[in-house]
Residue, then its C-alpha position, 0 to 999 in steps of 0.5 A: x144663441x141670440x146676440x143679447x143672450x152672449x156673455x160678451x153681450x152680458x158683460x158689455x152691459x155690465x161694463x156700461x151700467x158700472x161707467x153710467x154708475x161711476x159717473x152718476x156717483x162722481x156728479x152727485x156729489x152725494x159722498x166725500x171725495x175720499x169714498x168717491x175715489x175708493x168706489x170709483x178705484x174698485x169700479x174701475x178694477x172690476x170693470x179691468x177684469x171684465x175687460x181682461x177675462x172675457x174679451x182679451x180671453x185670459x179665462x183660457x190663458x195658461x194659470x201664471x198669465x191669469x195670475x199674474x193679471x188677476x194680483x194686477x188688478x188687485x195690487x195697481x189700484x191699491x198703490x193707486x188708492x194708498x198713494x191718494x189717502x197718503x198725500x190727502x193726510 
């Protein structure tokens, strides 16, 4: 298989296009800073989970390790994203 066709090449991209997207977002200054930081917070977790499954290779870890990782990347930025609107009301 050709070195573009890899999923790690596929997901690499991904990763790249999501940062150059966060970035855009957060220089456009097209949303509020509350729909900026949420989208910016989900980004980030998605692009965690890439990370984690693909080149840290948690799709072949033992089920309580990939669930354990998987409730992370769900529960740290909604504490992160809670504890923001909280202090912002």
């Amino acid at each position: 298989m050709a070195l573009w066709l890899s999923p790690a090449t596929f997901v690499w991209m991904v990763l790249m296009i999501a940062t150059c997207a966060s970035t855009w977002w957060l220089k456009s200054g097209a949303s509020t800073s509350m729909l900026a930081t949420a989208a910016i917070l989900v980004i980030a977790a998605v692009k965690v989970r890439l990370v984690i499954t693909h080149f840290m290779e948690l799709k072949d870890a033992p089920i309580k390790w990939r669930l354990f990782f998987e409730a992370w990347v769900v529960i740290f930025p909604g504490i992160v994203l809670a504890g923001f609107w909280l202090a912002r009301a």
